[in-house]
N, CA and C of each residue as an Amber inpcrd file, in Angstrom:
protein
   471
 -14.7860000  -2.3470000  -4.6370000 -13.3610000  -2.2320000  -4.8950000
 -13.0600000  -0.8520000  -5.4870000 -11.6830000  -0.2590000  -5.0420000
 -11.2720000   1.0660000  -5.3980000 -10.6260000   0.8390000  -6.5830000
 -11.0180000   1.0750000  -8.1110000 -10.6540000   1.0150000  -9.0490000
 -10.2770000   2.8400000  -9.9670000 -10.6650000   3.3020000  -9.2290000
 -10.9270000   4.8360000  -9.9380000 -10.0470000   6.1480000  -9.3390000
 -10.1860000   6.6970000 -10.1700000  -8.7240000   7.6680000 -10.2560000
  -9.0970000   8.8780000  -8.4510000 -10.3790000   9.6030000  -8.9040000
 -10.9010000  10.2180000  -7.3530000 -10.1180000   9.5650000  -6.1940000
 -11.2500000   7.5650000  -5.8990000 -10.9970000   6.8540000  -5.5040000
  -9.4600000   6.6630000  -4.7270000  -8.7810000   6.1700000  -5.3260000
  -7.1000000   6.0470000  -5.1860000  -6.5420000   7.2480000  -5.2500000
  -6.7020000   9.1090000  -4.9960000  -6.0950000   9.8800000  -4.9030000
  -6.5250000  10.0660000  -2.9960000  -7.9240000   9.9860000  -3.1270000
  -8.6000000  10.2950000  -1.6250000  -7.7990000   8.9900000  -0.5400000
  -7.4280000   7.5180000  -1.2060000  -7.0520000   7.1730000  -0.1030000
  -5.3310000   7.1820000   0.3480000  -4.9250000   7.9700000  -0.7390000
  -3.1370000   7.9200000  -0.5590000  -3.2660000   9.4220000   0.3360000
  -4.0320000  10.3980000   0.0840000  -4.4150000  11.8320000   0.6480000
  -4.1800000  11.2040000   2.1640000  -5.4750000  10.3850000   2.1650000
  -5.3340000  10.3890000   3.4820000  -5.0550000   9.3110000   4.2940000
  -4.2260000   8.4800000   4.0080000  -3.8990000   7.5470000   5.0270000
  -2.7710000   7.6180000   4.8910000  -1.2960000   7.5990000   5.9550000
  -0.3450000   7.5830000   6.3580000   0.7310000   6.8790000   6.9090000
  -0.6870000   5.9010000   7.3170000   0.5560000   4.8410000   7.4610000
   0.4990000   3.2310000   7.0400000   1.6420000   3.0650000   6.6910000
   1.4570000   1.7420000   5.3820000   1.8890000   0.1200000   6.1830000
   1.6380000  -0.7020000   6.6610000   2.0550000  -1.8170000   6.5860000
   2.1390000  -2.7690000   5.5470000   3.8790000  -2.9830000   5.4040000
   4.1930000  -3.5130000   4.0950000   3.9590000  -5.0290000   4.5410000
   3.1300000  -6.0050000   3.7330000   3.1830000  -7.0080000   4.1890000
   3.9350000  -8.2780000   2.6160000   5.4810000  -8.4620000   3.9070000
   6.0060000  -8.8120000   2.7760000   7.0700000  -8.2190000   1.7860000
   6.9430000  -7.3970000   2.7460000   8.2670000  -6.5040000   2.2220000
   9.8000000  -6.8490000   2.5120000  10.3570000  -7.2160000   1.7280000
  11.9220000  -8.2190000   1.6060000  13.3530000  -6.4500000   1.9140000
  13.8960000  -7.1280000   2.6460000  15.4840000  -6.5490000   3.2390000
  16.2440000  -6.1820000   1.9050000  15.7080000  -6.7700000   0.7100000
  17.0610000  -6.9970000  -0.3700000  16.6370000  -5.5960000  -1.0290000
  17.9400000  -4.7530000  -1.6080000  16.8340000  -3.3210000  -1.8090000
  17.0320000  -3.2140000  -3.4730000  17.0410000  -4.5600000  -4.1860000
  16.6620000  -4.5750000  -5.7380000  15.3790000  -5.0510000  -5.6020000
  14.6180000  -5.6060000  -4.4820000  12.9190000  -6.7470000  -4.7500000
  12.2820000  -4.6930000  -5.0160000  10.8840000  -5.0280000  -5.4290000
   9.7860000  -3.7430000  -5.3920000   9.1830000  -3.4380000  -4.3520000
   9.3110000  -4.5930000  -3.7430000   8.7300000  -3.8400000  -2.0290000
   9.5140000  -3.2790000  -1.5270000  10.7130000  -3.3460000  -1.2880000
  11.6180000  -2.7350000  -0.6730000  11.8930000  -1.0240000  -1.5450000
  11.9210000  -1.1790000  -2.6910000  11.7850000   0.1440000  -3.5620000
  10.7420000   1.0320000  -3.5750000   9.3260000  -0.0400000  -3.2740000
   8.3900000   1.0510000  -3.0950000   8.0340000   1.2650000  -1.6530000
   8.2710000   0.4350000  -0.6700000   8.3430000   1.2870000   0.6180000
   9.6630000   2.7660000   0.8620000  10.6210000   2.4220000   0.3470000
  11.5820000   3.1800000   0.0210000  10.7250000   4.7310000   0.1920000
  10.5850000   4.3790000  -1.5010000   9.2550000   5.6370000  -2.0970000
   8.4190000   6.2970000  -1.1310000   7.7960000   5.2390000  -0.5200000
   6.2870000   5.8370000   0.3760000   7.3790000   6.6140000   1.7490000
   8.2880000   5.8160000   2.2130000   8.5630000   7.2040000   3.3150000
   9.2810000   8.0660000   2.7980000  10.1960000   8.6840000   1.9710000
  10.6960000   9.3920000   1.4480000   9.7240000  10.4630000   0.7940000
   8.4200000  10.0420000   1.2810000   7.1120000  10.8020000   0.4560000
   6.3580000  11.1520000   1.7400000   7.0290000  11.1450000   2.8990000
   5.9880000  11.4160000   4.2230000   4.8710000  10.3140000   4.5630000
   5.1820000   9.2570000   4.5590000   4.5730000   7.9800000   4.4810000
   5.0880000   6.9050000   5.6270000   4.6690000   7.0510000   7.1690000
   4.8980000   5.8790000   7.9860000   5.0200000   4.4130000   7.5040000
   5.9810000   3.3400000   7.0050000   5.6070000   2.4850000   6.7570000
   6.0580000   1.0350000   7.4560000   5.6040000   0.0800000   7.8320000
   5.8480000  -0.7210000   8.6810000   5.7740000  -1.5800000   7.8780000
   7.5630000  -2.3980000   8.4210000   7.4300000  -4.0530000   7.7300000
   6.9890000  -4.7220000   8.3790000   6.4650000  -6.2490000   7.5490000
   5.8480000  -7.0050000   8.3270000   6.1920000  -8.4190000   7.6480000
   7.2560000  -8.9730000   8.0670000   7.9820000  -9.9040000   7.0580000
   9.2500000 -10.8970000   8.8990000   8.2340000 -11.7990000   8.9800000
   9.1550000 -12.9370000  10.4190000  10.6520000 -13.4220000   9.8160000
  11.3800000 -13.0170000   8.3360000  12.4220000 -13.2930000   8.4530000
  13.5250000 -12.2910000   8.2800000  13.2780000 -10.8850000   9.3230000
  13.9970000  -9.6160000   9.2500000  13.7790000  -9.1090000  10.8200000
  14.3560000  -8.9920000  11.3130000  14.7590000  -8.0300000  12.5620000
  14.6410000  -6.4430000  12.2220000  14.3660000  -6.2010000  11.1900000
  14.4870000  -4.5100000  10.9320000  14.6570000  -4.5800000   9.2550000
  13.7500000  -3.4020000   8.5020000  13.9760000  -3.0590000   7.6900000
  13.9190000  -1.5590000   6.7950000  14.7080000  -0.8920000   6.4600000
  14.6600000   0.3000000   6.3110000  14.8700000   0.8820000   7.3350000
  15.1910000   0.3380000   8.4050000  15.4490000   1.4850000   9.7100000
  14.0910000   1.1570000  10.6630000  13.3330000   0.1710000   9.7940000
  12.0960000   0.4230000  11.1650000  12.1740000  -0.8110000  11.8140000
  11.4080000  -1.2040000  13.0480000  11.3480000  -2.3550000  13.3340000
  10.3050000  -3.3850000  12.1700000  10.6580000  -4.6780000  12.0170000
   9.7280000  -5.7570000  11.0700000   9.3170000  -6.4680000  12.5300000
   7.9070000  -6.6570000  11.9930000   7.0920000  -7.4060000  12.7780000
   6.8900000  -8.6810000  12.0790000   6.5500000  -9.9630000  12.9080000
   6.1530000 -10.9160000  12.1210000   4.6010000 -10.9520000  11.7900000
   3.9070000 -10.4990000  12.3050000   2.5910000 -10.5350000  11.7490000
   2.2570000  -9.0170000  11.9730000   0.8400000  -8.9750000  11.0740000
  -0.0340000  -7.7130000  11.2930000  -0.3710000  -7.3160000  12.8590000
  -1.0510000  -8.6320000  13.5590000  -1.6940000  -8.0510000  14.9400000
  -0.1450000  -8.0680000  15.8990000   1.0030000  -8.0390000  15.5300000
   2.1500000  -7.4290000  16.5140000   2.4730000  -6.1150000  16.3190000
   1.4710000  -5.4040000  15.5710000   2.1520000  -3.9030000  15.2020000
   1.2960000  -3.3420000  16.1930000   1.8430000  -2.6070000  17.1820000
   1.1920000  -1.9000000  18.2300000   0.1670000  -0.8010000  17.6940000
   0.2860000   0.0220000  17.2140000  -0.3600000   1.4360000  16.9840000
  -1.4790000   1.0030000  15.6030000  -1.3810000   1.8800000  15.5820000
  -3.0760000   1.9520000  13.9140000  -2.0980000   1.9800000  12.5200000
  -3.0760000   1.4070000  11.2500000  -2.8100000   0.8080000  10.6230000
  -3.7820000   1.2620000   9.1810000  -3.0470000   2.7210000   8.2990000
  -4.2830000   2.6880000   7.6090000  -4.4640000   1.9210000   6.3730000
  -2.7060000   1.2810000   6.0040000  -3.4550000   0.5390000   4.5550000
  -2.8190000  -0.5580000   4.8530000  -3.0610000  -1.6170000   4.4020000
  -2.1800000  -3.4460000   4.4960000  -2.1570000  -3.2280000   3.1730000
  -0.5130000  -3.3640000   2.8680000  -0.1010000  -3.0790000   1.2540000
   0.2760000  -4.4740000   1.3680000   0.3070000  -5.5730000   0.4240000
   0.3810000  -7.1090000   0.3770000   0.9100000  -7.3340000  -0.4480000
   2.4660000  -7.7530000  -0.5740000   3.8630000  -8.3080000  -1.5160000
   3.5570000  -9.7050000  -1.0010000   2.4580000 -10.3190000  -1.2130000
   2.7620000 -12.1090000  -1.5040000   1.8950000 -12.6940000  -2.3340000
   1.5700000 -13.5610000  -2.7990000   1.0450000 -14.5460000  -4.2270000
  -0.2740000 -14.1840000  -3.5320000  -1.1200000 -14.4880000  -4.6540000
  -2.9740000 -14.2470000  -4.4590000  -3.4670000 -15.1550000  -3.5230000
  -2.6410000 -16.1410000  -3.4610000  -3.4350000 -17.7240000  -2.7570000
  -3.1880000 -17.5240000  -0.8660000  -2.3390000 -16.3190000  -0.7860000
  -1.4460000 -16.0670000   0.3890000  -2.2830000 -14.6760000   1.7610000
  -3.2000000 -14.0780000   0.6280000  -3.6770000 -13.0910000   0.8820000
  -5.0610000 -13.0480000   2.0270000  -5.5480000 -14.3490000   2.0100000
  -6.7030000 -14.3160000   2.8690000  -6.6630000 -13.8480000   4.3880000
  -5.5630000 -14.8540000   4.3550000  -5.3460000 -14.2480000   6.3070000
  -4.3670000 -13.0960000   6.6680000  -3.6660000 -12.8380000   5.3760000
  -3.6420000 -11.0770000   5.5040000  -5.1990000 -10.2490000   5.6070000
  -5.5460000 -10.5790000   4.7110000  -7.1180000  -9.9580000   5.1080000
  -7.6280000  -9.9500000   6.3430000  -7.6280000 -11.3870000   6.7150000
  -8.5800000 -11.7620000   8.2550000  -7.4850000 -10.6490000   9.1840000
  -6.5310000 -10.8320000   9.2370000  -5.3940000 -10.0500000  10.3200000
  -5.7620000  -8.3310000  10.1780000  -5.8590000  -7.9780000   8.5980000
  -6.0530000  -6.4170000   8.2180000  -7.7730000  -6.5660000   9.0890000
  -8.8240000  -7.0160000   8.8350000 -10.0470000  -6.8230000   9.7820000
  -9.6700000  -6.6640000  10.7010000  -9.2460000  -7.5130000  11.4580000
  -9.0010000  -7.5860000  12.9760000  -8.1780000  -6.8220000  13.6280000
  -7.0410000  -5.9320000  13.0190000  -6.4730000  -4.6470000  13.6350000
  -6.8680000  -3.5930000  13.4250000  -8.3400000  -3.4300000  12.5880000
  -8.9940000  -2.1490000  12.2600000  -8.4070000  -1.6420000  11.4310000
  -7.8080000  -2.1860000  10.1550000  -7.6150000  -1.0270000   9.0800000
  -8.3160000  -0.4630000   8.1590000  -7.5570000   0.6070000   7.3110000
  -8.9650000   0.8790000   6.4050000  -9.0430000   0.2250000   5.2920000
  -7.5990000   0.0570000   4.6770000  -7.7850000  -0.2210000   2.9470000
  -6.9800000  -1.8180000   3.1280000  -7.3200000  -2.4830000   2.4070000
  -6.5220000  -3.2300000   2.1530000  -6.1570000  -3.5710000   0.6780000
  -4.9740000  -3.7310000   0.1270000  -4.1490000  -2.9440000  -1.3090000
  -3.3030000  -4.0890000  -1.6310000  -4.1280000  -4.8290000  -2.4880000
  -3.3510000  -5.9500000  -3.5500000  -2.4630000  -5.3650000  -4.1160000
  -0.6990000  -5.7010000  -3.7760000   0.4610000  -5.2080000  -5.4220000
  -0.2450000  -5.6580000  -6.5480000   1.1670000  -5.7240000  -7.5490000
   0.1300000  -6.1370000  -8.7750000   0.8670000  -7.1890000  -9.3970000
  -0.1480000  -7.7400000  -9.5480000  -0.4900000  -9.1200000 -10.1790000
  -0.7200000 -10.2480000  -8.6920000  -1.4450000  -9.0230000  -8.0250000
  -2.0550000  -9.8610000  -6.9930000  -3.6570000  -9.7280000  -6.6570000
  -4.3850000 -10.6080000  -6.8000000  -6.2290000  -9.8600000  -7.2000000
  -6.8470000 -11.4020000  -6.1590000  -6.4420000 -11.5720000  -5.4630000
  -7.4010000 -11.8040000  -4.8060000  -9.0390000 -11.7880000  -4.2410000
  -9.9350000 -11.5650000  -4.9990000 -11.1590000 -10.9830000  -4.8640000
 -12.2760000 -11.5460000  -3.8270000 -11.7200000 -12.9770000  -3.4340000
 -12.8860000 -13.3730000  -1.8120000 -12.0310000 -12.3690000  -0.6730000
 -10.8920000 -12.2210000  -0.6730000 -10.0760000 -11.6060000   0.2970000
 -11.0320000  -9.8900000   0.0800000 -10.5740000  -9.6070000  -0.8920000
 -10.6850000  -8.1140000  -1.1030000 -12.6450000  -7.9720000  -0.6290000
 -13.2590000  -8.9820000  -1.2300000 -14.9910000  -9.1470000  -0.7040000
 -15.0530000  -9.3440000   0.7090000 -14.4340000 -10.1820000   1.7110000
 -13.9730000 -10.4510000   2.8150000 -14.2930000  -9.0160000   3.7430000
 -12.7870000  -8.0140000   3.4050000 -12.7200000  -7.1280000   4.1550000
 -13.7250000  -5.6490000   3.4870000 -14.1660000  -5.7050000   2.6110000
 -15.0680000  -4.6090000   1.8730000 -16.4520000  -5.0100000   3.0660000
 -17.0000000  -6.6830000   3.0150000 -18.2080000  -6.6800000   3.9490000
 -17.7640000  -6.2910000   5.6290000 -16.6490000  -5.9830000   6.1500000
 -15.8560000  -5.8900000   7.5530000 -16.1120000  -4.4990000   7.4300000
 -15.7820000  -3.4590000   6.2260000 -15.8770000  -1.6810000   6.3640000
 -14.7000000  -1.2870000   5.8320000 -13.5690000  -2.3410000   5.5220000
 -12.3590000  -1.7480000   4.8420000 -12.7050000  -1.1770000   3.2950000
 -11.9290000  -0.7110000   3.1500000 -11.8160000  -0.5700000   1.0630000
 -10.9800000  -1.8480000   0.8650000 -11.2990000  -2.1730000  -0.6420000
 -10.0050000  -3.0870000  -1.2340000  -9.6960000  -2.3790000  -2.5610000
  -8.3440000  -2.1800000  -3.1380000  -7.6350000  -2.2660000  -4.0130000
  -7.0740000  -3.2940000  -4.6210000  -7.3030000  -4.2020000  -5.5440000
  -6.4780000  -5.1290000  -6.7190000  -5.5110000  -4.5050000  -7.4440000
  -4.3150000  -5.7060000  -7.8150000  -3.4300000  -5.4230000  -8.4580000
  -2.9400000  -3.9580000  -9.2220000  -2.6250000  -3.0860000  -8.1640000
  -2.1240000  -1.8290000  -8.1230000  -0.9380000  -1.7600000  -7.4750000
  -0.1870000  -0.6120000  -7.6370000   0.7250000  -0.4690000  -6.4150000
   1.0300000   0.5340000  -6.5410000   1.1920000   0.4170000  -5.1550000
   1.3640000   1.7160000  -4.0760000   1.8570000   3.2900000  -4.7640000
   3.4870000   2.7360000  -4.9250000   4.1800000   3.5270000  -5.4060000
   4.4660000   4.3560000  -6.5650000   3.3070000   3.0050000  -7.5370000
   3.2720000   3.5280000  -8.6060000   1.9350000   4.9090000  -8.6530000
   1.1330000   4.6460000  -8.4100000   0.0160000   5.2270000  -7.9720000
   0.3050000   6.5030000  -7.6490000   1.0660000   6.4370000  -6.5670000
   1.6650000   7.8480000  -5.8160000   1.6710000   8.4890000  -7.0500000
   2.8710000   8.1220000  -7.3790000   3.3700000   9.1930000  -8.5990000
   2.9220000   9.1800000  -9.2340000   1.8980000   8.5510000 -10.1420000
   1.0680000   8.9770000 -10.9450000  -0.1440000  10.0880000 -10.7560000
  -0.2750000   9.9320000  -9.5150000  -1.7550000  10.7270000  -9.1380000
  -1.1210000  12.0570000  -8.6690000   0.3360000  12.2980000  -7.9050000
   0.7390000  13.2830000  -7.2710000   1.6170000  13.9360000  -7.6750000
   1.9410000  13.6160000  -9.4200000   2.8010000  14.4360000 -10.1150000
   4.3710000  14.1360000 -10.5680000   4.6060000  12.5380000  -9.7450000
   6.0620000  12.0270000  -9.9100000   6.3000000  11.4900000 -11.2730000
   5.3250000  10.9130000 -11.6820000   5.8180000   9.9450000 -13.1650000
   5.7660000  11.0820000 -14.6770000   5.2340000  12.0340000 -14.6680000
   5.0490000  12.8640000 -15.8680000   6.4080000  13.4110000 -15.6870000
   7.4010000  13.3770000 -15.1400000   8.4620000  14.1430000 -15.1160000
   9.6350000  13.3200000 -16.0510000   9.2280000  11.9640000 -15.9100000
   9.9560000  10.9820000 -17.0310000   9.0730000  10.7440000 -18.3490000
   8.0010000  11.6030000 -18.4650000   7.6340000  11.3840000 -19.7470000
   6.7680000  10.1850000 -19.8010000   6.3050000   9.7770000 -18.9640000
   5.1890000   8.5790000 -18.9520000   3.8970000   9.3210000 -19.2420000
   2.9690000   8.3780000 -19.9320000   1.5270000   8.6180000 -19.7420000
   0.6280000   8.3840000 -19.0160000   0.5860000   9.4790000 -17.9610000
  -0.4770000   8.9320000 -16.6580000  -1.9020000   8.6060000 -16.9430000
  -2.6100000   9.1400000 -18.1340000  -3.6820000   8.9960000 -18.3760000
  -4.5210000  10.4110000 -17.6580000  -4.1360000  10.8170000 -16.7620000
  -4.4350000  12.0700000 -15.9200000  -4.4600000  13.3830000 -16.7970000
  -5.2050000  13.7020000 -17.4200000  -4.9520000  15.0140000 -18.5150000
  -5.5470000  15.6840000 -17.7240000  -4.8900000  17.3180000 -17.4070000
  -5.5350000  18.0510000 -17.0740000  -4.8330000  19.3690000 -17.1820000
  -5.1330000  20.6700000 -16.9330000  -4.7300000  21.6970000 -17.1310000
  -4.2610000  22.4220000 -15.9310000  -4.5490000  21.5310000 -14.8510000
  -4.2730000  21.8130000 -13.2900000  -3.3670000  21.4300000 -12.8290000
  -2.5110000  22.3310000 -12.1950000  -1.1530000  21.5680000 -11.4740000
  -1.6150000  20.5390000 -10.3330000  -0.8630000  19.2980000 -10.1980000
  -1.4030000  18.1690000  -9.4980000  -1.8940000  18.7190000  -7.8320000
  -2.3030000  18.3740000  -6.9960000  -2.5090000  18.3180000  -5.5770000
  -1.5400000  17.8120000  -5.1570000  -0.5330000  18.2600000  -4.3930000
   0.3190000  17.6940000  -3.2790000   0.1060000  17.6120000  -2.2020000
   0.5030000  16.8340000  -1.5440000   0.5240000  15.9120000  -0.1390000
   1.1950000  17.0880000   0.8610000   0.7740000  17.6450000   1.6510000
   1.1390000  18.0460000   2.6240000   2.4000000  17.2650000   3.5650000
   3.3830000  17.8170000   3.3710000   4.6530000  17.0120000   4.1200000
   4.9280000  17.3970000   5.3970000
């Protein structure tokens, strides 16, 4: 499991495109705020939620294996007990990471797709992450824990 700061900078660096699984139309829920975030940050992100025709402007799919193209992280907005056959679906379309929100830790799921070749992430999220690792949250005065004397690495847009 990707618990570490390296870790979670190398896989937001490089993967691009996000399937939100579970990501709600209403734009006060956090999925909808932090997909928001991730494309407004150069971030492909695909909903994946059977009770939306479209969200954010993109098409919503009802499942993972209806998303035509590649798939590098399965970001997962549903309860821990919900997460397995997101997993089995994230194996089976070849993704890389698969990324518990938080206060979602699923750990046979996250063991599941780690023995398949994916990464797993627990109860993290996405958005928050971003900005912590890429320079967004120190601007409100939060403590990233990130001390350093180096201006952050940015994301190539």
């Amino acid at each position: 499991m990707i618990d570490d700061i390296p870790g979670l900078r190398r896989i937001l660096k490089t993967s691009r495109v996000i399937a939100v699984v579970g990501l709600s139309g209403d734009w006060f829920r956090p999925s909808y705020f932090a997909a928001k975030y991730m494309m407004a940050h150069g971030y492909t992100v695909i909903p994946v939620n059977p009770g939306y025709p479209e969200i954010l402007g993109q098409k919503c799919y009802k499942s993972l294996r209806d998303i035509p193209g590649t798939v590098d992280i399965v970001d997962v907005f549903r309860r821990t007990e919900d997460v397995m056959p997101i997993a089995e679906d994230a194996v089976a379309i070849g993704a890389k990471v698969l990324w518990q929100q938080l206060g979602v830790t699923n750990t046979d799921a996250a063991k599941k797709t780690e023995a398949a070749g994916l990464e797993a992430v627990m109860d993290r999220c996405v958005k928050i992450e971003h900005a912590r690792l890429f320079g967004g949250l120190n601007w409100a005065g939060v403590n990233t824990r990130v001390i350093s004397a180096k201006r952050p690495q940015w994301l190539p847009y």
